[in-house]
N, C-alpha and C positions, 0 to 999 in steps of 0.2 A: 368343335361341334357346331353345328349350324341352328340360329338363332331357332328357327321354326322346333326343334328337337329340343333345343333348351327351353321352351315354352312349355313342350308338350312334356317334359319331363318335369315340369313344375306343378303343371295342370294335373297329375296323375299320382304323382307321388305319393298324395296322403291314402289312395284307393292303393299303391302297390306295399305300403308298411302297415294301412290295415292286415294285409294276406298273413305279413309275418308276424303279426300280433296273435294270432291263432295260434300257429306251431304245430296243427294237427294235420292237416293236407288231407283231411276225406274229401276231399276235391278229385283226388286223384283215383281214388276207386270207383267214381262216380261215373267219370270223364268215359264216354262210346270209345274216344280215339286211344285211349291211354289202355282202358280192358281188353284192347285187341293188339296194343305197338308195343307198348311201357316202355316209351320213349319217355325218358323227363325234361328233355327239351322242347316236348309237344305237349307239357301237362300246364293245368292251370296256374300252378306257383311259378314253374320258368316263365310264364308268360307277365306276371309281377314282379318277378325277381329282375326280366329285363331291363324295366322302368331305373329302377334301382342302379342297374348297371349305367343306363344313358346319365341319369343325373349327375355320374361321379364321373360323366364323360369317356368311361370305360370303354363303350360300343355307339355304334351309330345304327338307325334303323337299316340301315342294309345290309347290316350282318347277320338279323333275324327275320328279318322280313319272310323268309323264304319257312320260317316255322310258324305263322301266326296263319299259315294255313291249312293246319293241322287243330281243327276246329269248326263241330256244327253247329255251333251257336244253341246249343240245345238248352244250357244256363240249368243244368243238372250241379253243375259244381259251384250254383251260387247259392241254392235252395242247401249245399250239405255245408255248406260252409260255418265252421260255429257263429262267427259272426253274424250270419243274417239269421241261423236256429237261434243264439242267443238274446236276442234283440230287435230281429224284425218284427215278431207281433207287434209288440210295443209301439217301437218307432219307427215302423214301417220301413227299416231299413232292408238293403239287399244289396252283397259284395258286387261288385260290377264289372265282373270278367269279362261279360258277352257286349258290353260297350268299352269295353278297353279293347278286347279283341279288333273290333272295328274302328276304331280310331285307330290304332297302329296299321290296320291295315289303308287305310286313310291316308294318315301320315306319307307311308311310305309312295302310294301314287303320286301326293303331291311335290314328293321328291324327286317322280322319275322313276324310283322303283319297281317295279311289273312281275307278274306271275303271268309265262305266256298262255296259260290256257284263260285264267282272267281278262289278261287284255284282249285277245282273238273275240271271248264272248261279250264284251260289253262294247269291241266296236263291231259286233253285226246288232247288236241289241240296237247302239244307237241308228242304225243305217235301217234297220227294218220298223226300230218302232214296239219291235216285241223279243221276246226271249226268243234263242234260237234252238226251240225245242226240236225239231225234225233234226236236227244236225245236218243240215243244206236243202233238205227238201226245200222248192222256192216256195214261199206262203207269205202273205204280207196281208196289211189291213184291209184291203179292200174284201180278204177271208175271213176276218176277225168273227163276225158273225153268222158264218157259216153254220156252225151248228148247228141253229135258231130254225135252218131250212123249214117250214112246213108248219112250225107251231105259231104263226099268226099273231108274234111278239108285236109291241108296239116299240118305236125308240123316245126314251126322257121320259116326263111323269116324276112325278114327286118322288115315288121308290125303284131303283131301276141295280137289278145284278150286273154285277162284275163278276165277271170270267178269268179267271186267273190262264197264263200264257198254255202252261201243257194241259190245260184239261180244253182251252177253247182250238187247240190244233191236233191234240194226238189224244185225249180222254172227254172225246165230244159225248157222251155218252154221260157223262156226270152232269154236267149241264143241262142235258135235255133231262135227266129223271129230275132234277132239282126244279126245273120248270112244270115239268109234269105235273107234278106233287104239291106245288103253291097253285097251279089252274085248278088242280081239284079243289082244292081247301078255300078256293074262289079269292086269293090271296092276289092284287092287283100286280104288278110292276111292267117296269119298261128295260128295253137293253137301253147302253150307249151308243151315242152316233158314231165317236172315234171311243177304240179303247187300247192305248198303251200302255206296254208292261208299269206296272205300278211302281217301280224304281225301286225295291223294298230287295230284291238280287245284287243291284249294283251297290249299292249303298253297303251292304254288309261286304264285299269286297274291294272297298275301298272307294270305289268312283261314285261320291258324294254331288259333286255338279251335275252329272249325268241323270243320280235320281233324282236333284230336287226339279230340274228340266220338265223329266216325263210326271212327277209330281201335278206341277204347276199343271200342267198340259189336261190331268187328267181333271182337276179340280174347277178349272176352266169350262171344260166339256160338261160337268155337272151344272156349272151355275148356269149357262148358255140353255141348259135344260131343263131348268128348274127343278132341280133334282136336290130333296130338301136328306134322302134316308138311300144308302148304298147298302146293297145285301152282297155278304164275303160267302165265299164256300172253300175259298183256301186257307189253311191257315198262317201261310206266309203273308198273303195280301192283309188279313185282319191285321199282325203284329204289325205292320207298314200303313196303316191307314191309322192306326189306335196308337201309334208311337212317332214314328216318323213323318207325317202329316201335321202333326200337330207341335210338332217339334221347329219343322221347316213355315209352320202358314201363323203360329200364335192364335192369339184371339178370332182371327177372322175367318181361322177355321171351323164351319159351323154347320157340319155334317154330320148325323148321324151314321154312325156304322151298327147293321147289325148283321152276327154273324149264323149263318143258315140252320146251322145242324140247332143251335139254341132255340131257334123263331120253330124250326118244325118239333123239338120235344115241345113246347106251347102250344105247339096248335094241335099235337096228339090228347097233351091233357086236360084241351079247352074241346075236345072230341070233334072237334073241327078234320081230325081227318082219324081212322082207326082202321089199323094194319088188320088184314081180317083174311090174306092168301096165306096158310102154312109155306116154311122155306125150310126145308129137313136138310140144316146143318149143324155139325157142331163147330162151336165158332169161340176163337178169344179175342179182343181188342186192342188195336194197337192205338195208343195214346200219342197223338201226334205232339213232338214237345211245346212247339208253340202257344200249343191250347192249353196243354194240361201243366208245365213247368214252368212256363212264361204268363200265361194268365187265369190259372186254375180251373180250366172248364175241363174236368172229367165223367161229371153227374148225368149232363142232359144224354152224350152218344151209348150212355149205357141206357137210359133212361128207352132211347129209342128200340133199343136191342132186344130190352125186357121185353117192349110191347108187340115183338113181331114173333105169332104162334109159329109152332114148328121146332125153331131155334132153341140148341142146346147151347149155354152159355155158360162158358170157365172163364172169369177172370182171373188175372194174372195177382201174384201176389205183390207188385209192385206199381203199384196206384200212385195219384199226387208226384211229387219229387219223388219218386221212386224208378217212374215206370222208362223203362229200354227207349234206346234211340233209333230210328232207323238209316243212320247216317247220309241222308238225302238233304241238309239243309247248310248254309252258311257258305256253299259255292265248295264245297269238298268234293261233290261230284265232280266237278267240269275240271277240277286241277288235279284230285287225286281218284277218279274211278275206284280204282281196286281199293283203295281203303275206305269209303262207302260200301264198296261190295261183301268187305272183311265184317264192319259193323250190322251189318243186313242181314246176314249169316249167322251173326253172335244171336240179333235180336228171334230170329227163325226158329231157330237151336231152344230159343224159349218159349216159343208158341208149340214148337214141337213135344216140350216134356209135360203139356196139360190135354194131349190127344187126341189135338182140334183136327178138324179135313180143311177148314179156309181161319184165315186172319183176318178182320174185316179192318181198312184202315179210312180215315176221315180227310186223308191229305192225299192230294194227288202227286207231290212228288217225293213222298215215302213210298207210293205204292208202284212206282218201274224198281227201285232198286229191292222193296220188297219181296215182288213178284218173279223177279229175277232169280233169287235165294230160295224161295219159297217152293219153285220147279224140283231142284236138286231134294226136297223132304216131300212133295205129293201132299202142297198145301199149299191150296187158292188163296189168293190175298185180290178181297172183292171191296169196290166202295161202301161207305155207309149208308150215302145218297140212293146208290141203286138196289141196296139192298133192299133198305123199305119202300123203297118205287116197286120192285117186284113184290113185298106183302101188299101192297096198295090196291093191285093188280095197273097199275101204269103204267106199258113198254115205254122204250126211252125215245 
C-alpha cells in the first residue's frame, strides 16, 4: 500500500470503528442514495468499513474510489447515527461521514484517480473561474455580474453579496429579488469586483488545491475591498465559507458570513420589511440539507412563509434531521444525473402526498433537479427569495 494510504488509513480509523461500535446502521434508511439503489456498497457503513479494509491493506483507494461517489453530502446519516443521538448534545459530538466522504474522495485525486465527469468539470471550472453551469454555453467573468443590469449596485463596501455560480448565470432572477428586498428594507451592500466559484464544489469532489486557489482568490477580492460582512443566498456557498474558509485561512480569517434567508426573517420581524401582496398558493418546504442537517436553520424559511398572506402552508412531517434530500449536492449530479433525478422524484413523491400545487425551495441547485421531477406531478418548485419579492410587491 502506498504510504499516503497508510497515513490516511491511520488518520481515519478511529472515525471508521466508531461506525462499528454502534451495530445499528439507521444510517442506512436515512441515506437519499440508499432509499432509492439499496446498494450496500453505496451506504454509509461500506463507506467505513472501507477504511477498515485499507488499514489491513486489504484494498487500495482505486478499488472504491468509483463508490464514494454515491453520496450527497447531505450528513442525514450523521444526524441518525446513535453515536452523534447518543452523545452529541453533550459533547457536541457528530459521526463524520460527510468529511470522510471527501477526503477519500481527496485521497484518490491525489493518487491520480479521476471520476471523468468530475475531472471534465473542475477543469473548465478552473479555466472559466466559475462552475460550468450552462454546460458550454460561453459565459465567463467579465458576465459575472450581469444580473445586477439596471439595479445601480455599487462594487465593495463593508457588506457586499456573493452570487453563487447557477443562480449568477442561469437563476438571475434569485439575485435580483434578493436585491430587490434588501433596497426596499434600505439594507446597504455592494457586489464583488471579481467573483470566482467559491471552491466549496471542487473541494467536496476531491480537487482540494483547486478550492483553496479560488478560495484565496475570493478572500483577496474582499479584503482589496474592504469588505468586512459577505451575504450567502446559497446554501452550498454558506457551508464553504463557514467550514472551509476557515478551515483553509485559521485565524486570519475574519469575515463575517451572513446568510440571507436568516437577515430577511429579521428584518420581517424588526417590520423592516412586511409581505403585504397575497400569493394564492398551496405550498410545502423543501429544507435544503445544508441548512437544515448541516447547520440547523429550519425556523427562519418557515418563519418567512408564515408571513406572506394568501399562502396555504403544509409542512412536511420530516423537519430537523429528518427532512428528504433533493439529491443535487456533493457533485452526484455531474457524475451520476439519473441518480439525482431517482432522488428528486423520491423527495416529489412527498410534497405530492400533502396536496401542495408548488414546492418552494431555498437552494438554487435543488431547485433544476427539483423542477425537473416536479413537471411529471403538476407541481411548481418556486424560490423562497422570489417568493417573498412577489408578497413584497418587488419584480426581480
Amino acid at each position: 500500500m502506498p504510504d499516503p494510504e497508510k497515513r490516511f488509513a491511520e488518520e481515519w480509523r478511529n472515525a471508521a470503528y466508531n461506525c462499528f461500535s454502534s451495530g445499528h446502521k439507521f444510517c442506512r434508511e436515512v441515506c437519499p442514495v440508499m432509499q432509492v439503489t439499496r446498494n450496500e456498497s453505496w451506504s454509509p457503513t461500506a463507506f467505513h468499513a472501507n477504511v477498515v479494509a485499507m488499514e489491513k491493506g486489504e484494498l487500495e483507494v482505486a478499488d472504491v474510489a468509483a463508490d464514494y461517489v454515491n453520496c450527497t453530502g447531505c450528513g442525514a446519516c450523521e444526524l441518525r447515527c446513535p453515536n452523534s443521538l447518543f452523545t452529541g448534545d453533550f459533547y457536541r459530538f457528530r459521526t463524520r461521514t460527510v468529511d470522510l466522504v471527501k477526503a477519500v474522495r481527496g485521497l484518490a485525486v491525489s493518487q491520480g484517480v479521476h471520476q471523468p465527469g468530475w475531472q471534465r468539470w473542475n477543469l473548465l471550472t478552473d479555466e472559466r473561474r466559475h462552475e460550468p453551469v450552462l454546460n458550454g454555453t460561453p459565459v465567463d467573468q467579465a458576465r459575472v455580474r450581469d444580473w445586477a443590469d439596471g439595479l445601480d449596485l455599487p462594487i465593495g463596501g463593508e457588506t457586499i453579496l456573493f452570487v453563487d455560480c447557477e443562480a449568477a448565470f442561469y437563476r438571475t432572477s434569485v439575485p435580483r429579488s434578493v436585491a430587490r428586498i434588501l433596497n426596499l428594507a434600505g439594507y446597504k451592500f455592494g457586489l464583488m469586483n471579481e467573483q470566482w466559484c467559491c471552491g466549496g464544489p471542487a473541494a467536496e469532489m476531491g480537487y482540494e488545491e483547486q478550492a483553496r486557489r479560488f478560495a484565496q482568490h475570493n478572500l483577496d477580492d474582499w479584503r482589496a475591498a474592504g469588505v468586512r460582512r459577505v451575504l450567502v443566498l446559497d446554501p452550498h456557498d454558506y457551508i464553504t465559507f463557514t467550514e472551509d474558509y476557515p478551515k483553509y485561512f485559521g485565524d486570519a480569517y475574519d469575515i463575517e458570513i451572513v446568510l440571507v434567508v436568516e437577515l430577511l426573517a429579521e428584518l420581517i420581524r424588526e417590520g423592516r420589511l412586511t409581505p403585504h401582496v397575497p400569493v394564492e398558493r398551496t405550498v410545502t418546504y423543501h429544507d435544503p440539507c445544508r441548512l437544515n442537517k448541516r447547520k440547523g436553520v429550519w425556523r427562519e424559511p418557515r418563519e418567512i412563509l408564515r408571513a406572506i398572506p394568501g399562502l396555504t402552508f403544509h409542512d412536511v412531517d420530516r423537519v430537523t434531521q429528518w427532512s428528504y434530500c433533493s439529491g443535487g449536492g456533493g457533485g452526484l449530479p455531474v457524475e451520476k444525473p439519473e441518480l439525482t433525478a431517482k432522488i428528486s422524484e423520491h423527495r416529489v413523491e412527498k410534497a405530492a402526498e400533502l396536496g401542495v400545487d408548488t414546492l418552494v425551495s431555498a437552494c438554487p441547485w435543488s431547485e433544476r433537479p427539483l423542477s425537473e421531477a416536479g413537471r411529471a406531478r403538476s407541481i411548481d418548485v418556486v424560490d423562497l427569495h422570489e417568493l417573498l419579492a412577489e408578497s413584497l410587491g418587488v419584480a426581480p
